[in-house]
C-alpha positions in Angstrom: -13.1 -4.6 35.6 -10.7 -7.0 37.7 -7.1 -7.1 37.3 -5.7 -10.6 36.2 -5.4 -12.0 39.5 -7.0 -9.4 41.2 -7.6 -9.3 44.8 -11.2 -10.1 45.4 -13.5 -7.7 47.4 -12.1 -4.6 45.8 -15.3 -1.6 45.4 -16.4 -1.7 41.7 -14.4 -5.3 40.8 -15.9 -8.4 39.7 -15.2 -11.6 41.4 -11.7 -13.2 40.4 -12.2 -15.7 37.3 -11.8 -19.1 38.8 -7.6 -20.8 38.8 -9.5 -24.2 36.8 -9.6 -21.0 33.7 -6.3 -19.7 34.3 -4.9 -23.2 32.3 -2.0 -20.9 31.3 -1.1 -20.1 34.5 -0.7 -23.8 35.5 2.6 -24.8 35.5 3.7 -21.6 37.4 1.1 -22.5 40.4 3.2 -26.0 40.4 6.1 -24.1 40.3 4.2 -21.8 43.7 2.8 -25.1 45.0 5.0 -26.1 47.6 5.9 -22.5 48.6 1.9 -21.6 49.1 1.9 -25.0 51.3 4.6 -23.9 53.7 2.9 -20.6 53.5 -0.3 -21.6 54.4 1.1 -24.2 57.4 3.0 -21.0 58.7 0.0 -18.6 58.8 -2.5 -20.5 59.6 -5.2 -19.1 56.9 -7.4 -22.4 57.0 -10.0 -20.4 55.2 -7.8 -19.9 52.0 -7.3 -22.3 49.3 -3.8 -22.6 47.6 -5.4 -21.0 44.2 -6.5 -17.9 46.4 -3.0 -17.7 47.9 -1.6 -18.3 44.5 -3.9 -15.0 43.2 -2.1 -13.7 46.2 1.3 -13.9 45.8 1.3 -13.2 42.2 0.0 -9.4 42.9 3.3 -8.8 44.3 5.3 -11.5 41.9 7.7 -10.8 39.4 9.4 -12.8 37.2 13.1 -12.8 36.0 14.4 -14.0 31.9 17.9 -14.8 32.4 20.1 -16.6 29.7 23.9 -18.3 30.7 26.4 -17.5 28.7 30.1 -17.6 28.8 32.1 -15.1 30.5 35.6 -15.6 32.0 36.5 -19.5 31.7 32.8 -19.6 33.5 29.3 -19.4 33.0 27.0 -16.2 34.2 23.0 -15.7 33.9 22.4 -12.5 32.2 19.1 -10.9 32.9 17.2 -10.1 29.8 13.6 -9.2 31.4 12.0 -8.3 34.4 8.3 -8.1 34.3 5.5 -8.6 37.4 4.0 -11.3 36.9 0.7 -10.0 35.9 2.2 -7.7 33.2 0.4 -7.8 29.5 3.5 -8.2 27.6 4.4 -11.3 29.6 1.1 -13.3 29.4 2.3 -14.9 26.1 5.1 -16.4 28.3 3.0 -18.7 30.3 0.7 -19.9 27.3 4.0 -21.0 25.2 7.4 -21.0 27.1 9.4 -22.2 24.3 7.8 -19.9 21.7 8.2 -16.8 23.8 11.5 -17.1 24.4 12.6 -18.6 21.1 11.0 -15.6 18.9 11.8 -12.7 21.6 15.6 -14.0 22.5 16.2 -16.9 19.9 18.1 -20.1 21.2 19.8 -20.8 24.2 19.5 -22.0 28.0 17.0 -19.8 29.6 16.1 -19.1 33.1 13.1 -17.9 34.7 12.9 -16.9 37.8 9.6 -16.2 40.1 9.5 -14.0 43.0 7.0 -12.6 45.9 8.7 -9.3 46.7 12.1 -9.8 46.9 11.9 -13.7 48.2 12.4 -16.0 45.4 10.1 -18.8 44.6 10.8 -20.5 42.2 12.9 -21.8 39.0 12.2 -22.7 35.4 14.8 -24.0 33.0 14.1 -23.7 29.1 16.2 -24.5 26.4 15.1 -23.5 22.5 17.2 -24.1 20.1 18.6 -21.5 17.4 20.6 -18.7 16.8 21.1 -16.9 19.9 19.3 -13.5 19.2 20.0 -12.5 23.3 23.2 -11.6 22.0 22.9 -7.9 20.6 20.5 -6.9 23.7 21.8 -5.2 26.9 21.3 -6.4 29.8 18.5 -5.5 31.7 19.1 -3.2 34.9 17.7 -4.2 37.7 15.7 -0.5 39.8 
């Protein structure tokens, strides 16, 4: 059975679903699009379309929730999830930004970062409103 996003031409995998059925994903490829562009003018892969590079990148993506909250007369991010991006308890995420973060944190001004490895991509600003349930959880740590 393939992986979501799955590298294709693996032994024993089936071909990758094609990106037009990956509708959740959409907004993060905009989010990839203009990184996979440079990408692609850089290493000259004419044979590879942005939605393979996309499947790509997010094999070795990961994804950041950070919140801002006060600290000090200032503001800081703090992290509240790191996930790859292809992890199961993340997929809700893409389908319904607001709605993840609103019923797993509660309100506030949310951040979500994308990375390929350790170079980021990408941004993502969210902003549900309600009580802020990110309060009462630690921080996560990054490894």
């Amino acid at each position: 059975m393939a992986r979501p996003f799955g590298r294709p031409g693996g032994l024993g995998e089936e071909p990758p679903i094609p990106f037009e059925n990956h509708g959740k994903m959409s907004w993060v490829f905009e989010l990839y699009r203009e990184y996979l562009e440079n990408q692609q003018k850089t290493e000259k892969r004419p044979n590879i379309t942005l939605e393979q590079s996309f499947q790509e990148a997010t094999e070795e993506g990961s994804l950041k929730i950070l919140v801002q909250e006060p600290w000090m007369g200032t503001i800081r991010f703090k992290r509240l999830a790191i996930h790859p991006i292809n992890s199961p308890e993340i997929l809700p995420l893409y389908e319904n930004p607001m709605e993840y973060l609103f019923h797993r944190f509660g309100g506030g001004k949310f951040k979500v970062n994308f990375y390929r490895g350790m170079s980021f991509i990408a941004t993502k600003n969210f902003k549900p409103q309600g009580e802020p349930l990110w309060r009462d959880i630690p921080e996560c740590v990054e490894d």
